[in-house]
N, C-alpha and C positions, 0 to 999 in steps of 0.2 A: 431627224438627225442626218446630218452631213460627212458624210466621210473623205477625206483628202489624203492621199498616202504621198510623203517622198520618201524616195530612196528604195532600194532593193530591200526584201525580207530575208533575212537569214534562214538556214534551214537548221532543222533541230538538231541539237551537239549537247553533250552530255556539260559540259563546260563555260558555254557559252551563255548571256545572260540577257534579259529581255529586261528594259526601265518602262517602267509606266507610269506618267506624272499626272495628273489629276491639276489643273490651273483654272483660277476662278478671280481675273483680274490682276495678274501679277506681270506686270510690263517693264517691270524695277529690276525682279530677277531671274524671269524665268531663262534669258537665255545667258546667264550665270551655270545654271542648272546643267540645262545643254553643253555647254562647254565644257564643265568638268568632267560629265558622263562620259563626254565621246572620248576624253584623257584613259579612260580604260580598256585594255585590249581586251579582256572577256565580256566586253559590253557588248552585243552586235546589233542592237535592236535597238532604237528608241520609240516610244508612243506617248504621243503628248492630247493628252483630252481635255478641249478647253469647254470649262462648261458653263458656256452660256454667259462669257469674259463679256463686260459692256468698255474695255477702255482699249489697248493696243496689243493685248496679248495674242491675238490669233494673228494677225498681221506680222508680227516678229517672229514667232515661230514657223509660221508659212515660208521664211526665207532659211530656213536651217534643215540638215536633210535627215529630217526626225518624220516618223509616221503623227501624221496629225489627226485629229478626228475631233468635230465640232459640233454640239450638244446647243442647241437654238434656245432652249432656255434653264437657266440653272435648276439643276437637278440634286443637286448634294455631292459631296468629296465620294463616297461609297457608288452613287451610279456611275462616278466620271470611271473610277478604279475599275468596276464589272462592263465599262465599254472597251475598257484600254484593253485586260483582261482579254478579250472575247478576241484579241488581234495579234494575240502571242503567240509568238512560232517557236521558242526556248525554252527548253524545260525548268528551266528558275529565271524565278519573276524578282525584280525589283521595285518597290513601292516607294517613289521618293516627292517629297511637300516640293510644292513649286515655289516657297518663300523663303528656303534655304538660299541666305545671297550671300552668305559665308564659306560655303561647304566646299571641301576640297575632295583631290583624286585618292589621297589617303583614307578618309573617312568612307566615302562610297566603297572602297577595294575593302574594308573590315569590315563591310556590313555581308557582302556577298561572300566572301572568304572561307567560314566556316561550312558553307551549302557546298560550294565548292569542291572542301576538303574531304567531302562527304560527314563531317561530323554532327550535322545538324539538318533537322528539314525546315525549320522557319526560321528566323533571326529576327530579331527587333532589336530598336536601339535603346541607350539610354544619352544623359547627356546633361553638360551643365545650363543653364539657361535662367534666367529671372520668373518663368512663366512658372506653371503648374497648379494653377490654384484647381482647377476642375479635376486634377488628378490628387490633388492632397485631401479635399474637402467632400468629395463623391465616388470617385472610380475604388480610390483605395479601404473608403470604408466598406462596401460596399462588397468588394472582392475579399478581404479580409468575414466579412458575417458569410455569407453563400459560397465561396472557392477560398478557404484559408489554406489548402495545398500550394496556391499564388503569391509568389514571395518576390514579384518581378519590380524594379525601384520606381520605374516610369511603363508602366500598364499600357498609356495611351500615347505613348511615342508615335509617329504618322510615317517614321522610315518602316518598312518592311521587305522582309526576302521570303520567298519559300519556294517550296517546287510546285511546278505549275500540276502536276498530278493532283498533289493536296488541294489545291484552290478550286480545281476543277469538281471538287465532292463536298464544296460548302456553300451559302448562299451569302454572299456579302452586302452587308445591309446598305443602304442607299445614302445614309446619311454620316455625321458624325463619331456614329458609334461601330462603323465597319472596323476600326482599327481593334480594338476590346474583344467587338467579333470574331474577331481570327485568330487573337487570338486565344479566346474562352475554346472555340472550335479547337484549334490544334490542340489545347490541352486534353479534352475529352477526347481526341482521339488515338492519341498517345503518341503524339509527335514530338520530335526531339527539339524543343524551343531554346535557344541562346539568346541569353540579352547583349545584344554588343555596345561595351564603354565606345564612343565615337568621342571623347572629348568637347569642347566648345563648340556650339554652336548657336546661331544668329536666328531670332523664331520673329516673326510680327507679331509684336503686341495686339489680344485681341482686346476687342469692345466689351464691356459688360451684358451689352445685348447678345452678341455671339455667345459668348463664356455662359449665357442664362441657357442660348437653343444648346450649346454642345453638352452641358451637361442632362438637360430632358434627356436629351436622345444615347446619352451613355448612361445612362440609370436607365432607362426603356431596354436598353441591348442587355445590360447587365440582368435584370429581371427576367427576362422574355428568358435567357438562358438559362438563369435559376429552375424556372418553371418546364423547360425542356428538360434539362438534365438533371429533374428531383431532387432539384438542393433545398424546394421551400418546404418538401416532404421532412429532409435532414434535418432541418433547423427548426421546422416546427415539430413533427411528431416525434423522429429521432431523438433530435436535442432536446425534448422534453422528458423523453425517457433519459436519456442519456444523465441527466441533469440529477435524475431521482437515484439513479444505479450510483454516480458519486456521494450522496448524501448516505445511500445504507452503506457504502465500503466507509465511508469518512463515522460513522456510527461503531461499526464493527472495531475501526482502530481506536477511534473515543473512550470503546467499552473496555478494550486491552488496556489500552494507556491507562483510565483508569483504575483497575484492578492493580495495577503495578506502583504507580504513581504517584495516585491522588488522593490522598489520605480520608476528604471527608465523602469519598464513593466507597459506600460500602460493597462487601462482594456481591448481595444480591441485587444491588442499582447496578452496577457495570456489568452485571451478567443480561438484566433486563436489556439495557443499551444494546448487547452484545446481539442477542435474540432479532430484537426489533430492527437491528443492520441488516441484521443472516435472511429476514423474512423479507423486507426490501429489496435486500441485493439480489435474490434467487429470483424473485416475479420480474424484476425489472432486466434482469438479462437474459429471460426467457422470452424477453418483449422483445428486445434490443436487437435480438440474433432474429428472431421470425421477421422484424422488418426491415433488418438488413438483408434476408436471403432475397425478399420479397422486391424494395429498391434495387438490390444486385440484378436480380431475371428480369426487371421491366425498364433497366436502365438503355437510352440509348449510346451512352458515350462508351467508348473502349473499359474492358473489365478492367485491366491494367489501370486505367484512371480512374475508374469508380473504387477500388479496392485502395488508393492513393487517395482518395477523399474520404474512405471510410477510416483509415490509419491515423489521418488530420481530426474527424470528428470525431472518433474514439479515445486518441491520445488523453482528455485529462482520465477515462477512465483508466487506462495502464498507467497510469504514473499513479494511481489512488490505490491500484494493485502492488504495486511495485511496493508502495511505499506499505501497504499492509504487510507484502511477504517481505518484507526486510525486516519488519515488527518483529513478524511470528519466527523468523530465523535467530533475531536477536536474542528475543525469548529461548526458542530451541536450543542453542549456544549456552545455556545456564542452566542447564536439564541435567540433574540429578538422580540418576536412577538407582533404588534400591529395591529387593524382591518384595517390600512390603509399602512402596511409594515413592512415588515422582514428585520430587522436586524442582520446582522452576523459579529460579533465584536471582533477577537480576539487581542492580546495583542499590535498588531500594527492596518495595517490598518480595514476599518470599511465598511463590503460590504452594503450597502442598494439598496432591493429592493421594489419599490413602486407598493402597491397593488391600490394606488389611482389615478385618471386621471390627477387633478390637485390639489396644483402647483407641486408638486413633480412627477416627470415622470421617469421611467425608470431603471436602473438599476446604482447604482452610489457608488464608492469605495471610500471614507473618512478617512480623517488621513492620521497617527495622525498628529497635528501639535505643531511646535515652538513659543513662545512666545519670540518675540524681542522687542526693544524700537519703540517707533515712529519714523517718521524722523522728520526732524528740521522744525517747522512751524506749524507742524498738532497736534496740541496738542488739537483739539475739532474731530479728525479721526481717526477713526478704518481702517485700512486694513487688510480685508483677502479674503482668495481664496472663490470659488463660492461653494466648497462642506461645507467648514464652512458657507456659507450665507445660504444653503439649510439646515444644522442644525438645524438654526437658524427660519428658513420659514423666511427669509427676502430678500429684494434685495436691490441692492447698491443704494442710495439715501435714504435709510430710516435710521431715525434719534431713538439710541437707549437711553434711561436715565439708567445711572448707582449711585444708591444712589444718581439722582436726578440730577445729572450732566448729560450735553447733547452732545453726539458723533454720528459722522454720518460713518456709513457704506459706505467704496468704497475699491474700486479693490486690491489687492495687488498688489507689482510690477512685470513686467518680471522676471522671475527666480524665483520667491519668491513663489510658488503653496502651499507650507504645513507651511507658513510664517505667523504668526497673528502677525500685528504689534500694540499695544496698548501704550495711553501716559502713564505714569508714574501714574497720579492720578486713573484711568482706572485700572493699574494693581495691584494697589493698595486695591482696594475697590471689585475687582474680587481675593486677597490673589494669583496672582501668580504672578513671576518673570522673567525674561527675559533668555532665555534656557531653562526655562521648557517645557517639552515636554508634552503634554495631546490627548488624547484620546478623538475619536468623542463624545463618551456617557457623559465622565467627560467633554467635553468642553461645551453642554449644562446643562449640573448641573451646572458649576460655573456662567451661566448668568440666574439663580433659582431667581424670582421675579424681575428683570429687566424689564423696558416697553421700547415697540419701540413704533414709529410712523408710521405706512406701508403707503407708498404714491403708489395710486392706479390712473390710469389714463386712457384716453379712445386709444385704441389703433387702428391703421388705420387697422392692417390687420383684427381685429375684429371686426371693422363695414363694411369693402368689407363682412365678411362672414355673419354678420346677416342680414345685410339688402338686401342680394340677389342683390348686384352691383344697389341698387336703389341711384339715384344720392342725396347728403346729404354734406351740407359743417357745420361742425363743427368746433370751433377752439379750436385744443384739444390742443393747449400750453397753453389755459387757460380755461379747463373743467378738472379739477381730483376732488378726494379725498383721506381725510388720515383716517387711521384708526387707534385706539390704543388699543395695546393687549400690555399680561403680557405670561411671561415662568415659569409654575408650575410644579411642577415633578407629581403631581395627573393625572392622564389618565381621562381625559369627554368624551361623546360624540362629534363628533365634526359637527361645523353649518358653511354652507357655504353664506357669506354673499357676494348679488350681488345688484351695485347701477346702477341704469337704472336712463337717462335723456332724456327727447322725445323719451322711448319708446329705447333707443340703451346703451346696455351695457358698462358701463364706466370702470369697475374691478370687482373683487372678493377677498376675503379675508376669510379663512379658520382656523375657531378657535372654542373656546367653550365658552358655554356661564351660568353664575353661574344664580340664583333667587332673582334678584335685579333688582333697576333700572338703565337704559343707558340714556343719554342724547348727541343728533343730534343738530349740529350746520350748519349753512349755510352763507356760505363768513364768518366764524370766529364766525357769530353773533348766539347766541341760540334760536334754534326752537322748541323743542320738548324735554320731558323728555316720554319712553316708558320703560316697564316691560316687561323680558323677561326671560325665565326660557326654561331647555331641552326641555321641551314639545313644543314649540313655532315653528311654520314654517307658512310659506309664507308674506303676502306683511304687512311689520310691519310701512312701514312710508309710507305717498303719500302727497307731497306738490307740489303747483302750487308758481312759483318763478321765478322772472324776466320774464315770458312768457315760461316758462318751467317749462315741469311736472317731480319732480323727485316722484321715488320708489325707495323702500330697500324692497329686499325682503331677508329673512332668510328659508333657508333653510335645512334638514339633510343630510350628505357627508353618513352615513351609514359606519364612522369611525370613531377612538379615538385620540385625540391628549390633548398633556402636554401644548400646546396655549392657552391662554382664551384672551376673550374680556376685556379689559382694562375697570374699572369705573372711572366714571368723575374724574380729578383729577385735580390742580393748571397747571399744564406743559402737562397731556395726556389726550387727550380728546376721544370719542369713536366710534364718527364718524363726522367730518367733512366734508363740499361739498362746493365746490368754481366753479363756476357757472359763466361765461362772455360773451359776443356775442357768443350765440348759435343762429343758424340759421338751419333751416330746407326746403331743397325746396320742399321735397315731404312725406306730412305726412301721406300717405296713410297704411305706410309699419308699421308693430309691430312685437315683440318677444314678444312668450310664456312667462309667469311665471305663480307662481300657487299665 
């Protein structure tokens, strides 16, 4: 290599700006080039490296009073740049194509401007042009899969600025791919990179041949980087976790959506879903964070920018968060809370879960449902599914008054699960219609002061459990009782009323109770009128009848319900007890009450 210097060297100024041109057979325009640079007053320096020119290019520039420097045989655009480089006396460099035969004193003054202004430590351009295909087809796929933090239009633009300190702590690749180089480097190092709009500009059309080497050696610059700065760690291991941690959050919302939604997920499929998300998502972001601390500590490029490309490969995870915690807010937003169950009610189905033991147990999805006609004959029956009877605290058998008229609760049919079937006069006096569709919460508002009748009876497997398997013949097809409550939208406390005969639990009945009197009938006929008010608990009736002792005792649940005890009325009465051959062989045994 040949060195030729004209002209004096400038000495280092904070403002002042060094051109280094890289020429390889340009005799067309290089002293085009020339001439507009020197049009710059902060320009003090030129260096022109001709590398390895076989036509007139070093002969023209030899007469211009530009620092020359001659490279005997072509070496690549990246060696001419790190000879020009090695002759700078300026603390910012300019990197300008010697086949610019358009380029004027405007465009050059925007490229350097910003470094200038101090607002920037590198500048690149962009720019209009016909070219680009090795930058559409390669550079940007390519920077998009390994550096999607890179949102630059033209990546491999050939103008550059930066400060000569930066350039001086990276190694600029010899070939085609020096430009990519520097600027993949300044990003990793957390340099302040501008793309500068320069407007129009005039490029030589390259060869297919050339266009084949420039792009090798910009996929080679691009990879070799990848692999230094652990991005094929990111994209393979990362991104493979990363990949898995979206599918259990996209699970997790699936299993919500369902449960609320999707009519044929039952709760325990969406809850499976729900499970098998929660078990995914925990393993795989305990992957995700050990190999990002791990990436993070063995990273060489600036934290600042490794933490910038963790944000980039992270993002679809927070937006899969994002989008589940907006779920669970949505849901949260429609939370019902009463001392005896949470309600979670959005605009279809209705989750409840019950914070009480009995009657309501466990966890139970509702809604919404259809109002259709009766069918032919039932014009004194209500059908519907069991999560509207549980709305309702009733169970089938029991006889509700609607404005006084009398409808009995029973099953809906096969097929028919979110089906309310009611007669005409029913839907009438309830103001809905047949297709209306309602909501668990409005489906108890529309039966707002309706009375049922609850038929409570003694049941076998709750006297094998209280009486400890002591032998006891009851004839419970003829021992129940009924009970009559009303549905008010006021929240009470709520009283758990339990009827004991010889001592063994016949039912229970969960409601609230107002500061009035009740009146107890036995076989139909009236026995007792008693006062009873919230404060009221334990054994409020005891009568000896047919050779049998009955108790009521009232008790507190230690929650609220919209149920109250029915008062005497012509058709509801507030507690009935029907009483027939009881027999007892062994009276030895009792249950607790208070």
């Amino acid at each position: 290599m040949s060195l030729l210097y004209f002209g004096d060297k400038s000495s280092k100024v904070n403002d002042t700006v060094s051109v280094v041109i890289p020429a390889f057979n340009e005799e067309k325009s290089i002293k085009h080039v020339i001439d507009t640079v020197k049009q710059v007053k902060s320009i003090t320096e030129i260096i022109v490296v001709d590398d390895g020119s076989t036509d007139k290019t070093y002969d023209i520039v030899s007469k211009e009073d530009v620092v020359l420097i001659k490279h005997k045989i072509n070496k690549g655009k990246g060696s001419a740049m790190k000879t020009g480089l090695k002759k700078v006396t300026n603390n910012i460099v300019l990197f300008l194509d010697a086949d610019l035969s358009e380029i004027n004193k405007k465009q050059v003054e925007s490229i350097i401007r910003p470094i200038i202004k101090g607002n920037a430590d590198i500048t690149k351009t962009k720019f209009k042009r016909e070219a680009g295909r090795v930058t559409e087809l390669t550079a940007k796929p390519l920077l998009q899969f390994f550096f999607p933090e890179l949102s630059f239009e033209q990546p491999l633009s050939g103008q550059f600025a930066a400060t000569k300190n930066f350039l001086d702590t990276i190694d600029l690749e010899k070939d085609y791919g020096v430009d990519i180089g520097i600027v993949l480097d300044a990003d990793a190092r957390g340099m302040r990179i501008h793309e500068v709009d320069i407007g129009n500009i005039v490029h030589e059309m390259s060869s297919l041949k050339e266009l084949n080497l420039m792009a090798n050696e910009v996929v080679r610059t691009i990879v070799d980087r990848a692999i230094n700065y652990g991005r094929l760690t990111m994209v393979d291991d990362l991104g493979s976790s990363i990949r898995m941690e979206i599918m259990g959050l996209s699970l997790i919302t699936l299993g919500i959506f369902g449960l609320f939604f999707i009519r044929f997920m039952t709760t325990w499929m969406s809850s499976f879903i729900i499970i098998i998300g929660l078990i995914i998502s925990i393993l795989y972001i305990i992957k995700i964070i050990k190999m990002s601390l791990r990436i993070y500590g063995q990273s060489k490029v600036s934290k600042k920018q490794i933490f910038k490309s963790f944000i980039h490969m992270h993002f679809p995870i927070v937006i899969s968060i994002i989008i589940l915690l907006l779920l669970t807010v949505s849901l949260v937003g429609s939370v019902t809370i009463s001392s005896n169950q949470i309600s979670i009610e959005p605009a279809s189905k209705n989750l409840i879960i019950s914070t009480s033991p009995e009657p309501h147990k466990g966890v139970d999805v509702r809604g919404p449902y259809t109002i259709e006609n009766a069918l032919e004959n039932e014009e004194q029956l209500i059908r519907l599914p069991t999560s509207a009877l549980s709305t309702l605290q009733s169970q089938y058998g029991d006889n509700i008054y609607i404005n006084h008229e009398k409808y009995q609760l029973e099953q809906s049919l096969e097929g028919e699960n979110d089906l309310i079937r009611m007669p005409e006069l029913a839907r009438s006096n309830l103001e809905v219609n047949p297709g209306d569709v309602i909501r668990d919460s409005d489906f108890k508002t529309k039966f707002e002061n309706t009375q049922q009748v609850k038929n409570i009876k003694v049941d076998e497997n709750t006297l094998d459990k209280n009486l400890n398997n002591t032998t006891i013949n009851v004839d419970i097809n003829h021992t129940n009782a009924s009970v009559g409550t009303e549905i008010k939208s006021q929240q009470l406390p709520e009283k758990i009323l339990t009827v004991y005969v010889n001592d063994t639990e016949i039912g229970k009945v969960l409601a609230s109770v107002t500061n009035t009197s009740y009146s107890i009938y036995l076989n139909e006929g009236y026995s007792d009128t008693i006062d009873l008010n919230s404060n009221t608990h334990g054994v409020i009736y005891n009568q000896t009848y047919k050779n049998s002792t009955i108790e009521v005792v009232l008790e507190d649940s230690g929650a609220n319900t919209t149920t109250e005890f029915a008062n005497d009325d012509s058709y509801v009465k507030f507690l009935n007890i029907n009483i027939d051959n009881v027999t007892i062989n062994n009276t030895t045994t009792t249950t607790q009450k208070d």
